[in-house]
N, C-alpha and C positions, 0 to 999 in steps of 0.2 A: 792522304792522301796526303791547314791549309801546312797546303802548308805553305811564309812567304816573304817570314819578316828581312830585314837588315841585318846584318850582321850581329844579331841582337847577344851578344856577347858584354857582360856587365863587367869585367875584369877588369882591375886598376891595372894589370900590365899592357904593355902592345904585347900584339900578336901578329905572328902571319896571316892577312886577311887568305880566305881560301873561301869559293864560290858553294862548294859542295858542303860546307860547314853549316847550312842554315836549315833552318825548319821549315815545314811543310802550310803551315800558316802565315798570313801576315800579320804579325804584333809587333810592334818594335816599341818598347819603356823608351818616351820621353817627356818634356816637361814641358809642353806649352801650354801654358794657362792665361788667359785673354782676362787683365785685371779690370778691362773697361768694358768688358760684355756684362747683359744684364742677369748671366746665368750666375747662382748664388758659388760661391765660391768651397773650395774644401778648404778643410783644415788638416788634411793628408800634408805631411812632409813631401816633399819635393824632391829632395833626397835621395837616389835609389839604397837599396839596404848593401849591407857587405855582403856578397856572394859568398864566401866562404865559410863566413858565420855559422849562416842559417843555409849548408847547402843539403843537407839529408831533408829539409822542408821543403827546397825547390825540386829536387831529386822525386821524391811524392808526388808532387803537384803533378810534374813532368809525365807520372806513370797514370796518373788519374786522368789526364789529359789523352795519354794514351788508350783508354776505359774509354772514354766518352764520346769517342772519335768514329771508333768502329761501332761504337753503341746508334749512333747516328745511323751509321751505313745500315746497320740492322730493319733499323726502323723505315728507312727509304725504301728497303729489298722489301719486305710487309707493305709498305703503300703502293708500290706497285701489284704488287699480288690482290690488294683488295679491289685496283681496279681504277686510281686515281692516275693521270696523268703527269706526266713528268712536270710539264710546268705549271701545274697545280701544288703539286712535292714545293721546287721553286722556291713560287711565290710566297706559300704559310710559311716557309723555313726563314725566308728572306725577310717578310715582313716581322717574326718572333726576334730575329738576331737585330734588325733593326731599333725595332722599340727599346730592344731592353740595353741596346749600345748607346741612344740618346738619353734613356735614363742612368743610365753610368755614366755619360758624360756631365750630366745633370750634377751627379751628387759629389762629380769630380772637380767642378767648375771649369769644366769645358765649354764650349761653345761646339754644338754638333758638326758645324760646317767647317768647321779650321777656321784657317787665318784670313783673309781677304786678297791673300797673294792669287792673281788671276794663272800665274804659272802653275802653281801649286793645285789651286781648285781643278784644272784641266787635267791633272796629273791621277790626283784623287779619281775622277770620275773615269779616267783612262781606264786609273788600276780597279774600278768598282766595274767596267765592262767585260775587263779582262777575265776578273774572275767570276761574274757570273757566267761568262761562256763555259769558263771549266768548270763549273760548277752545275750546269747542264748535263754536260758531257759524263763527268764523273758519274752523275748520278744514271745515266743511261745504262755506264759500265755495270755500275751494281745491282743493277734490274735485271739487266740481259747476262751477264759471267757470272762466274760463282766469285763469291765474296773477299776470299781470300786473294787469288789473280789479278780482279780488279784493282785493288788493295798492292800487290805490288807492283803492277804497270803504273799507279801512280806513282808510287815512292822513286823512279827516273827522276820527278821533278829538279832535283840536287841535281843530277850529274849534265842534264839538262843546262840550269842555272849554269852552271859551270863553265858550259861553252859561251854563253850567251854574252854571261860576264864578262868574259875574253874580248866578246869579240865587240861589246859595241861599251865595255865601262873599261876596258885595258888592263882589267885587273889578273894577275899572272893563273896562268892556269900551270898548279903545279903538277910532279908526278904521280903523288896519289890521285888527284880531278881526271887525270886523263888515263890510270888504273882504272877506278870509280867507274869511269864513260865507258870504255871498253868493255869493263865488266856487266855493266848496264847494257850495252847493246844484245852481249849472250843472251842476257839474264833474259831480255825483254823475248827474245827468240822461243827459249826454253818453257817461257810462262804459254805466251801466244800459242806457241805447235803449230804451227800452222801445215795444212794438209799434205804440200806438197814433201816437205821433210818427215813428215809425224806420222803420216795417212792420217783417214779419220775414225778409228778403232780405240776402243777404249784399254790398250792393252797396258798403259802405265799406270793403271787404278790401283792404289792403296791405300790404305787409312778410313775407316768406316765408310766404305761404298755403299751408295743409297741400294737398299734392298727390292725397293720397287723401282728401279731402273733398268730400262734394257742393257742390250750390249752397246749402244754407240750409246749413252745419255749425253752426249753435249750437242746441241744444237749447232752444228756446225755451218748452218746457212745465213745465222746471222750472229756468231763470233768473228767474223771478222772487221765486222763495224763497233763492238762492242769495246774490240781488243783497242781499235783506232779510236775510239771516245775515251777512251782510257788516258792513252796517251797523249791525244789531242787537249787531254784536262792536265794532265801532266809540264804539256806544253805551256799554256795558258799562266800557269802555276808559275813555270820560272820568267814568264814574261811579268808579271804582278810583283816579284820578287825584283825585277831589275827595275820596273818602275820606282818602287819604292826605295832601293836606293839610290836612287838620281834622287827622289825627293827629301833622302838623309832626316833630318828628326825636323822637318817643316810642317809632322802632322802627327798629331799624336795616335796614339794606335785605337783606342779608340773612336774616334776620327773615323782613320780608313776601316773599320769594322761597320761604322756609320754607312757610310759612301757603300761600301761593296753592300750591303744588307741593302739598301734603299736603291743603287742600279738594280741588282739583281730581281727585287721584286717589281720595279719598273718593265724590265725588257721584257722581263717573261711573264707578267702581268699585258701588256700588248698584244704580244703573240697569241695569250688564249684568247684575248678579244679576238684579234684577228682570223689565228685558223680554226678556234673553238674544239681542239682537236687535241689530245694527245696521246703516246703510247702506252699500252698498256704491257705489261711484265709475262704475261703469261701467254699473248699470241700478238701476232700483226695489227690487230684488230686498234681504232682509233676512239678513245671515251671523249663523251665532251667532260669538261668540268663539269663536278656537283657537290654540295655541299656536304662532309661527312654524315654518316648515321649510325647510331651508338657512342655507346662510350668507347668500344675499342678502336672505331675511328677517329672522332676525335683524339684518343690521348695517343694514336698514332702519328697522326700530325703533330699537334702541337707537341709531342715528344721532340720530333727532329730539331726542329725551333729550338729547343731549350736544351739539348746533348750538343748541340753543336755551340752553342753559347758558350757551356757549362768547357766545353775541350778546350775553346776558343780562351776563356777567364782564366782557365786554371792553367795552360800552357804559356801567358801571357805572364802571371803571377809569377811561376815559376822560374821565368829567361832572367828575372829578378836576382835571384840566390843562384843560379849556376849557368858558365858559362855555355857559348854556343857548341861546344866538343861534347857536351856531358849529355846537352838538351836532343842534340843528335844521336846520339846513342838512344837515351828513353824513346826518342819516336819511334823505333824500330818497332817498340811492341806493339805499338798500331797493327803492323803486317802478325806477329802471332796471335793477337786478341781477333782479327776480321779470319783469320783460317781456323781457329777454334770456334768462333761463333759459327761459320760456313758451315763445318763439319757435324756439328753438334744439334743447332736450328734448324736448318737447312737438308740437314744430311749431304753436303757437298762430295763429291769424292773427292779426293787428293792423288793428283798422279806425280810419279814420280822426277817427271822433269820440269813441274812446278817446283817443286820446290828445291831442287838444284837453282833453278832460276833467282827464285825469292832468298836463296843461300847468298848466292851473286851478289843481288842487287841490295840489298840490305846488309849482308857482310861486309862489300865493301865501303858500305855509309857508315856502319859502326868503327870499322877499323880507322876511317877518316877523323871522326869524331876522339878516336881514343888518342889517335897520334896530337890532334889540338889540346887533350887533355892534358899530356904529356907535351908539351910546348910550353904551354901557358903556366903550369907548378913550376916548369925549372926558370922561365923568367922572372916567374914569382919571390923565387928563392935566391935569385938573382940580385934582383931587385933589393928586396929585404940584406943580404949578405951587404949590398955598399950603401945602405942609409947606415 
């Protein structure tokens, strides 16, 4: 869908900052290490590596990142089908990404919490509210839509970002961001269908259509909340994203990996207290929490936990060796890997003005990405030409 970092572009050149150039997670490579915390310290360089160097490494990383992400949504679309609630999903996801973020910061010689700046602490836990809401929502979509759609009503988040950027950081929103937007608004149209343009007929089905499916298969009475979780996470998403650049490198990424894992299993660790209640995937119908049974529950849960970590590490690793142009393009295959799993798993249909849509809205984040790629080499070469 995180997607959420800062401009996490490692390039010794400037670049034109641009809002739609960022990833769909929050990571952003910095260096704050707390010499007077009692956390033992690393012996990692401090250093970020040359991006160009080792970019066919980040370039990997970036596509495994892209594997692990939709491997995630997999495994969420499964836990609702087995009958867990959503903020049960949540909370083990939340609690897994937590743990294993203070043990990284652990071996990092982090201090879990940041810094002591009381600005910054408020900010952290802003952006950890923010994205457990979308992180709610998102996972709703992927229970209630088929996998693939979900998947790209999130990917808005950029163009989204974009205006946001504008309007409350002043940073320029250029031709391509407001192409991007545009495109993005179609796109979102064409995924959604929504009844009144589309009817509700299954008449644009192609691509391995479920054999035991009627003629309407899509739940049409409650895609339209599904369609708006989507977005609503999407939303969420570029607000996280502007948070944390107002908070610039005042926290390290893992940090706010910290924070977002430890709100998220807070909020939605209450609410099951509270309504004891949540939805299940396969009807209206409301499960309380309960403890997995089998192994294939368990390792369905604690799966998500640990793909989303795994997307989380290796997309963080990778903003390392290539810039944010390159990193935006590999996320695209997020959206092809969640519509081959949909199709394939699932049996999703694919109709035909999804994926006009998903062309949209992911075409134009790649094309975005490429022109930064393209920016960034000729400064390079710039650059290098007058040393």
């Amino acid at each position: 869908m995180s997607a959420l970092g800062a401009d996490a572009d490692a390039d010794a050149a400037p670049t034109e900052r641009s809002p739609l150039l960022t990833t769909t997670t929050p990571l952003v490579i910095t260096d704050e290490r707390n010499t007077d915390s009692p956390w033992p310290s690393s012996t990692a360089s401090s250093v970020a590596p040359n991006p160009s160097s080792r970019e066919p490494l980040g370039l990997a990383l970036m596509a495994g990142s892209a594997l692990f992400f939709p491997a995630m949504t997999v495994l969420v679309k499964l836990a609702g089908g087995l009958g867990f609630p959503i903020y049960e999903i949540v909370v083990v996801r939340s609690l897994i990404q937590a743990f294993l973020a203070v043990l990284a910061c652990w071996l990092m010689g982090l201090h879990p919490l940041g810094s002591n700046d009381r600005s910054t602490r408020w900010m952290l836990v802003t952006r950890g509210l923010t994205g457990a809401l979308g992180l709610g929502s998102y996972f709703y979509a992927v229970i209630h839509m088929d996998l693939g759609e979900a998947t790209v009503l999130f990917f808005t988040g950029p163009a989204i970002t974009a205006v946001l950027a504008h309007w409350y950081l002043k940073e320029p929103l250029t031709r391509m961001d407001l192409l991007a937007s545009s495109a993005c608004l179609v796109g979102v149209v064409l995924v959604a269908r929504p009844a009144v343009l589309f009817g509700s007929g299954s008449t644009y089905q192609v691509l391995l259509p479920d054999p035991a499916a009627d003629d309407d298969p899509t739940d049409w009475t409650g895609r339209p909340l599904a369609v708006a979780a989507a977005l609503f996470a999407a939303l969420m998403s570029a607000v996280s994203l502007i948070i944390v650049r107002e908070m610039g490198r005042a926290a390290h990424a893992m940090v706010q990996v910290t924070y977002h894992g430890g709100m998220a299993a807070l909020a939605y660790g209450i609410a099951m207290a509270v309504f004891e209640t949540g939805t299940s995937s396969t009807s209206a119908t409301h499960l309380p929490a309960r403890w997995p049974v089998g192994l294939v529950e368990w390792a369905t849960l604690t799966g998500i936990g640990l793909t989303a970590f795994m997307g989380q590490l290796m997309l963080n690793w990778g903003l390392q060796y290539v810039g944010a142009g390159e990193g935006a393009v590999m996320r695209n295959l997020d959206v092809v890997f969640a519509f081959v799993f949909g199709a394939t798993l699932f049996h999703e249909s694919i109709h035909v003005p999804s994926l006009i849509g998903a062309a949209l809205i992911v075409g134009t984040a790649g094309l975005s990405g490429l022109v930064k790629v393209r920016r960034t080499r000729a400064l390079r070469r710039a650059v290098a030409s007058d040393a």
